[in-house]
C-alpha positions as CSV (number, residue, x, y, z in Angstrom):
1,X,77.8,64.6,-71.4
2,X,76.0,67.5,-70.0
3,X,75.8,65.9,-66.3
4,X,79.9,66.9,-66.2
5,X,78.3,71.0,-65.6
6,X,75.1,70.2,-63.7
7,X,72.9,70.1,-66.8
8,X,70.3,67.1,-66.6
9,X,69.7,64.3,-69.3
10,X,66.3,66.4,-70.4
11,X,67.8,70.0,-69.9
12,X,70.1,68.7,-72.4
13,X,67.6,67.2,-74.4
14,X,65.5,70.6,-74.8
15,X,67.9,72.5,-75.3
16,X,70.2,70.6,-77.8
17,X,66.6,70.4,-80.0
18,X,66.6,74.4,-79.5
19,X,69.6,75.1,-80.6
20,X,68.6,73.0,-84.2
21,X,65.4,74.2,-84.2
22,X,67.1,78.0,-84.0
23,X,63.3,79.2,-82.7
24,X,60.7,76.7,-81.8
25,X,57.6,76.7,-79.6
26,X,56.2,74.3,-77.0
27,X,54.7,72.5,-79.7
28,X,57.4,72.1,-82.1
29,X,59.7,70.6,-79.4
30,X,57.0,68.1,-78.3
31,X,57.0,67.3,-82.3
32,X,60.7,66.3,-82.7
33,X,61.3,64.7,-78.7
34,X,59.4,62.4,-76.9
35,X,58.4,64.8,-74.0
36,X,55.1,65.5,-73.2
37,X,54.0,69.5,-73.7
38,X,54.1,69.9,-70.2
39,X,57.5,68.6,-69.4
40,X,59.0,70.8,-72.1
41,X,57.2,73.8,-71.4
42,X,58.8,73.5,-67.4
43,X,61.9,72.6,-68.7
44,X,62.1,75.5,-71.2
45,X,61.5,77.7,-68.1
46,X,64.3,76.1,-65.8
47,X,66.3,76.5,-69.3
48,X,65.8,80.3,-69.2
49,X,66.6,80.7,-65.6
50,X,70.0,79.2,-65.8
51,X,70.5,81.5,-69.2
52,X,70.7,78.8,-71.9
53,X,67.4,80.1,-73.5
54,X,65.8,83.6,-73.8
55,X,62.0,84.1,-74.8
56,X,61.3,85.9,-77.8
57,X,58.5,88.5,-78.3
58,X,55.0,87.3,-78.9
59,X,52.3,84.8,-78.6
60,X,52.4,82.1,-78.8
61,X,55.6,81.8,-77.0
62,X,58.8,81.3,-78.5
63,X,62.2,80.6,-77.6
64,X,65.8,80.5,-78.7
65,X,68.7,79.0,-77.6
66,X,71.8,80.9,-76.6
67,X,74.8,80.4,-78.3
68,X,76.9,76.8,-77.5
69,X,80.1,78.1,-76.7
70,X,78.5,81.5,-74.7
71,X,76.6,78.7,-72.3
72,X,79.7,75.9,-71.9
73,X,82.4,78.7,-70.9
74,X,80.6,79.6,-67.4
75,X,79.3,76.5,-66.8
76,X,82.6,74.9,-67.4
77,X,84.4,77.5,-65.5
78,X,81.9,76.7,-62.3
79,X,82.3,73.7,-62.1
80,X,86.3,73.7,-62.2
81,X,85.4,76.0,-59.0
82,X,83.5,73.7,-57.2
83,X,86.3,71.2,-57.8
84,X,88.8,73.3,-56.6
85,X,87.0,73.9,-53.9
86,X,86.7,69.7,-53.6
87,X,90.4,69.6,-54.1
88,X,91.1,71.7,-51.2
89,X,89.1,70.3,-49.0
90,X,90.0,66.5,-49.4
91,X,93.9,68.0,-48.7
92,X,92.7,69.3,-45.4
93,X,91.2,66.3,-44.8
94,X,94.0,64.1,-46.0
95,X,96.5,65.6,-43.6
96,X,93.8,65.6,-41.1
97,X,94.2,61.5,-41.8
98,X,97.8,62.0,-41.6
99,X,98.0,63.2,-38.3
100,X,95.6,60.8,-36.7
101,X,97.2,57.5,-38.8
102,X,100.7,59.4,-36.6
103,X,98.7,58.9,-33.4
104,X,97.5,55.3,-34.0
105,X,98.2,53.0,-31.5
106,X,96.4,49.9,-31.7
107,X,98.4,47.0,-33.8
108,X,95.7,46.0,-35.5
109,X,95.9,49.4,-37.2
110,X,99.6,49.5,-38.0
111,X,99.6,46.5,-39.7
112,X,97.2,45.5,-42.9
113,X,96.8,42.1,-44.0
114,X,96.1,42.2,-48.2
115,X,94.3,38.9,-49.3
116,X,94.4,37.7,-52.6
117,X,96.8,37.8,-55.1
118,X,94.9,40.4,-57.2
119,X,95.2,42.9,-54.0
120,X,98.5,42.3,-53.3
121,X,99.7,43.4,-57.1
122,X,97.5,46.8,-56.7
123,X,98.4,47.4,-53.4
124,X,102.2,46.7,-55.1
125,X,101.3,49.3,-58.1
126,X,100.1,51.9,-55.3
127,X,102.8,52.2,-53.7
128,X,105.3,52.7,-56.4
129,X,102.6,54.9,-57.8
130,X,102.7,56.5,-54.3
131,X,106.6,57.0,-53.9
132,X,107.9,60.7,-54.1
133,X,111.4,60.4,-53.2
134,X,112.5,56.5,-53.3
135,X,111.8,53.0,-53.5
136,X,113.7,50.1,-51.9
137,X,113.3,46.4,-52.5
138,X,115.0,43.0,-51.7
139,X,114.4,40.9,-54.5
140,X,114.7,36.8,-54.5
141,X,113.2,33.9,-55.7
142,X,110.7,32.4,-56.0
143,X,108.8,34.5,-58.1
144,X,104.8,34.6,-58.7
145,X,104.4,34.3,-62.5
146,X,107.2,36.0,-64.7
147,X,110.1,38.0,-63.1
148,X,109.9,40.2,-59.5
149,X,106.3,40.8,-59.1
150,X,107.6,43.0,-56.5
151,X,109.7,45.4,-58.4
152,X,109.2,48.5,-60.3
153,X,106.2,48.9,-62.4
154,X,106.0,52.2,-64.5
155,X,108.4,53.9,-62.0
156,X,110.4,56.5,-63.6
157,X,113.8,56.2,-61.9
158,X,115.4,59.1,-63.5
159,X,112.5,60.9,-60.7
160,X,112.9,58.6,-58.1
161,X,115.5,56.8,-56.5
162,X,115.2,53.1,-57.0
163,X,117.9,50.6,-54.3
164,X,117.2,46.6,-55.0
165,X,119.4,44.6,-53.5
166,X,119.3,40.8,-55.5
167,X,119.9,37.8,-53.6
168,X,122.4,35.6,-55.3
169,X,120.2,33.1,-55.7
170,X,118.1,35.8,-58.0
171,X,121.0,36.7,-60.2
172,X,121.7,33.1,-60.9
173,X,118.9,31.9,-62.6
174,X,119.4,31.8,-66.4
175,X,118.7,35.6,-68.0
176,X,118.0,37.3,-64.7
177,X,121.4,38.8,-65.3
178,X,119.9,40.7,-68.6
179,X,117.1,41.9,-66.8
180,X,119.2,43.3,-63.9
181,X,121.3,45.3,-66.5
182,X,118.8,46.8,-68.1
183,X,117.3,48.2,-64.9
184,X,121.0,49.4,-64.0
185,X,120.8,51.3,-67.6
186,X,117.6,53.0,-66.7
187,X,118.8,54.1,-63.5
188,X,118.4,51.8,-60.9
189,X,121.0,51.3,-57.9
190,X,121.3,47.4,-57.6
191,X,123.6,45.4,-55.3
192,X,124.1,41.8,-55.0
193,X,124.1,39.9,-51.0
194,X,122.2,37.7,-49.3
195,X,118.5,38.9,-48.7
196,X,116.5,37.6,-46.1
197,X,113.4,38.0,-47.4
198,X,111.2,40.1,-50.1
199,X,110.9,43.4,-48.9
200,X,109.2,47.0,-50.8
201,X,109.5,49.9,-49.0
202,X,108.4,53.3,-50.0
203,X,109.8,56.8,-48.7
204,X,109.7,54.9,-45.5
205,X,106.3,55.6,-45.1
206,X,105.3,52.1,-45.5
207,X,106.5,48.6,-46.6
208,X,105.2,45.5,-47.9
209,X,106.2,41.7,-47.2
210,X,105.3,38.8,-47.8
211,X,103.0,37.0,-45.7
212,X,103.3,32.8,-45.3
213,X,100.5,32.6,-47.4
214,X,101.8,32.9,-51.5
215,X,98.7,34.6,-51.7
216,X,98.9,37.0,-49.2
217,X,101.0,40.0,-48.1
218,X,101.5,42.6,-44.9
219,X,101.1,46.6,-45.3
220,X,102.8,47.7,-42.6
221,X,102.4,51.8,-41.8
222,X,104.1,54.1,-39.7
223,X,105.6,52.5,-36.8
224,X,108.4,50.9,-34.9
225,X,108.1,47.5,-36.9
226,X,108.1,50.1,-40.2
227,X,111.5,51.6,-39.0
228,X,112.8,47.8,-37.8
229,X,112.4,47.2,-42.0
230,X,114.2,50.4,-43.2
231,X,116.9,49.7,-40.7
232,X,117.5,46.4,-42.1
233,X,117.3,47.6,-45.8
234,X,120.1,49.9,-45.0
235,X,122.1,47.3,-43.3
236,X,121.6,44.6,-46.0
237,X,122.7,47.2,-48.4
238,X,125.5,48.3,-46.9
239,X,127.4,44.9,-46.7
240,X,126.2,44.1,-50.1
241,X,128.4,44.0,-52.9
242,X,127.2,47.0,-56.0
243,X,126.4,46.4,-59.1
244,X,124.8,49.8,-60.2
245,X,127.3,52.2,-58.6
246,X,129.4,52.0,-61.4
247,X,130.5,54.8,-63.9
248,X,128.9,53.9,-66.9
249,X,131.0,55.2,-69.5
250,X,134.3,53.8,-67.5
251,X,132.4,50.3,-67.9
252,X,131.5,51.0,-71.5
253,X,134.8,51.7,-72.6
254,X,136.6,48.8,-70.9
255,X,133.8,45.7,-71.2
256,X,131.3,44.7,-72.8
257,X,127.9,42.9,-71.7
258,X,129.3,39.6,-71.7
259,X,132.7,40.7,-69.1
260,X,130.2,42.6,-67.1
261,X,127.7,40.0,-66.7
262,X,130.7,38.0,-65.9
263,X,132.2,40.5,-63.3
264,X,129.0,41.1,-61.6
265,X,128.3,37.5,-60.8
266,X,132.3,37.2,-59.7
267,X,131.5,40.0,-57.5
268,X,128.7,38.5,-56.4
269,X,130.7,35.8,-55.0
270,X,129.3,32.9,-57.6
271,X,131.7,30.1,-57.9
272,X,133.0,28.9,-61.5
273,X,130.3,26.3,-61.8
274,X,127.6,29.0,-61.0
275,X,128.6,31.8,-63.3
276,X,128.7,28.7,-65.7
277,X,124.8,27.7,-65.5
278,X,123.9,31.2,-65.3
279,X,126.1,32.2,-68.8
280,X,125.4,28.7,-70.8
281,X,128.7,28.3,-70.3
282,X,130.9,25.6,-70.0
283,X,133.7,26.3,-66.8
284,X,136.3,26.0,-69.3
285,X,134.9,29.0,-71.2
286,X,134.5,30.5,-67.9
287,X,138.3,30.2,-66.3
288,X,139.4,31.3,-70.2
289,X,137.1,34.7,-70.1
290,X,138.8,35.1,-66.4
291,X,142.3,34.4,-67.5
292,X,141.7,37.1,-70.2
293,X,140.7,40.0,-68.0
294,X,143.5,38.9,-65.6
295,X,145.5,39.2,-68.4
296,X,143.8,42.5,-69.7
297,X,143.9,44.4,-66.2
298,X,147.9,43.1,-65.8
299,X,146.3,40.9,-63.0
300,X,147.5,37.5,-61.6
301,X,144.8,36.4,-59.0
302,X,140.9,36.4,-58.8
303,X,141.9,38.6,-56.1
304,X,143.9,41.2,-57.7
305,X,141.4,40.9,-60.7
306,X,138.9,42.0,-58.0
307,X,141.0,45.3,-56.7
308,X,141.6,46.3,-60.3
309,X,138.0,45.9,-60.9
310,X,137.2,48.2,-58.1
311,X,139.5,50.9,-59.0
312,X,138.3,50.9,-62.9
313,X,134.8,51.1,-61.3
314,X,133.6,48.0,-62.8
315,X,132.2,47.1,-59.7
């Protein structure tokens, strides 16, 4: 415990039997530790020259410990210096890195290949752990294991902003729905279109995809390929139909879960037999729920169900 301030295993040793002993020779410490005499009697000395120990009067020689909390305080307090001092210089030498990773040239350094599905998900969790003003992710089937293992993992999206856009293949499969939602309540933007491929991208500073490999993934840095990727998160987004820009207490007071699972897969473009697998429905039940909102919104086509829906913000 005492390596954290610079104070060796038998410094500690000494002077932690000192400070029971109260006063105590050479001799009494070689008693209770199992030191030789000579070992103790140097390392008593080193213990009065950093000021953990003062010698008493008189022969033979004793010593006594100063107090616990007198001896942590400066030691504790120089060694949050020399960290400081540690912190400062790994910043100057971070952005140091940063300029020379702008300067890079070479592909080979623009673009990092990450083996091994245990690599992938930490290179995943570093970059959301990484992300400062937003994250962006296409998100689609299939999926390694249980859900996205692309999407967020302990982001807080009330701190950062957080665009998926789902494929509609993604929003079809049986709960995925739920799960979508519940991002949406936590914060998350999410819109429904066809994605091309899995995509995270963060601050667009880098971005990860995946490789051909299931095991496998690219890193790509700062470059032109980097800003290829954010241009065609923006564009995918953009002609994608939103599920998260919604006003939530406009939704809350005109549908509940099931109508707005219902509208977002309708806005998604999902035929009657779709929304029906995804629901546990049968398309009876689902032309009836439709009928109902038509009815509710004073709406006579799937079409003018879909303007009304826009203007109440459900969509």
């Amino acid at each position: 415990m005492w390596e954290a301030v610079g104070l060796g295993e038998q410094d500690a040793q000494v002077y932690e039997a000192l400070v029971r002993c109260g006063q105590a020779d050479a001799s009494t410490l070689t008693a209770e530790l199992t030191l030789s005499r000579g070992r103790i009697v140097r390392t008593l000395a080193v213990l009065v020259s950093r000021g953990l120990a003062t010698r008493l009067p008189g022969r033979p020689a004793r010593f006594a410990a100063v107090a616990p909390d007198e001896v942590a305080a400066p030691l504790i307090a120089g060694r949050e210096y020399e960290l400081l001092q540690l912190r400062r210089h790994v910043q100057g030498l971070a952005e140091i890195h940063r300029r020379a990773a702008a300067t890079r040239q070479h592909p080979a350094d623009l673009v990092e290949i990450v083996e091994g599905p245990e690599n992938v998900r930490r290179a995943i969790t570093l970059l959301h752990q990484e992300a400062r003003r937003q994250v962006c992710l296409f998100d689609r089937p299939p999926y390694v294991g249980e859900g996205s293992e692309y999407e967020a993992q302990g982001l807080d999206v009330r701190k950062i902003e957080f665009r998926v856009v789902y494929d509609r293949s993604a929003i079809a499969l049986p709960g995925r729905i739920d799960e979508i939602w519940k991002s949406v309540r936590r914060g998350e933007r999410a819109r429904v279109g066809e994605v091309p491929m899995k995509l995270l991208l963060c601050d667009g500073r880098k971005a990860l995809i995946p490789a051909e490999s299931a095991d496998a993934s690219y890193l790509i840095h700062s470059s032109a390929l980097l800003d290829a990727m954010c241009a065609l998160f923006e564009a995918v987004w953009a002609r994608s139909v939103g599920l998260a820009d919604l006003d939530a207490s406009a939704a809350g007071a005109d549908l509940d879960s099931t109508d707005r699972d219902l509208m977002g897969l309708l806005a998604a473009g999902h035929t009657d037999d779709s929304i029906a697998r995804t629901l546990g429905w049968n398309v009876r039940t689902v032309r009836r729920h439709i009928h109902r909102l038509c009815e509710q919104v004073g709406a006579r086509t799937r079409l003018q169900l879909g303007m009304e829906a826009v203007r109440r913000k459900w969509v």
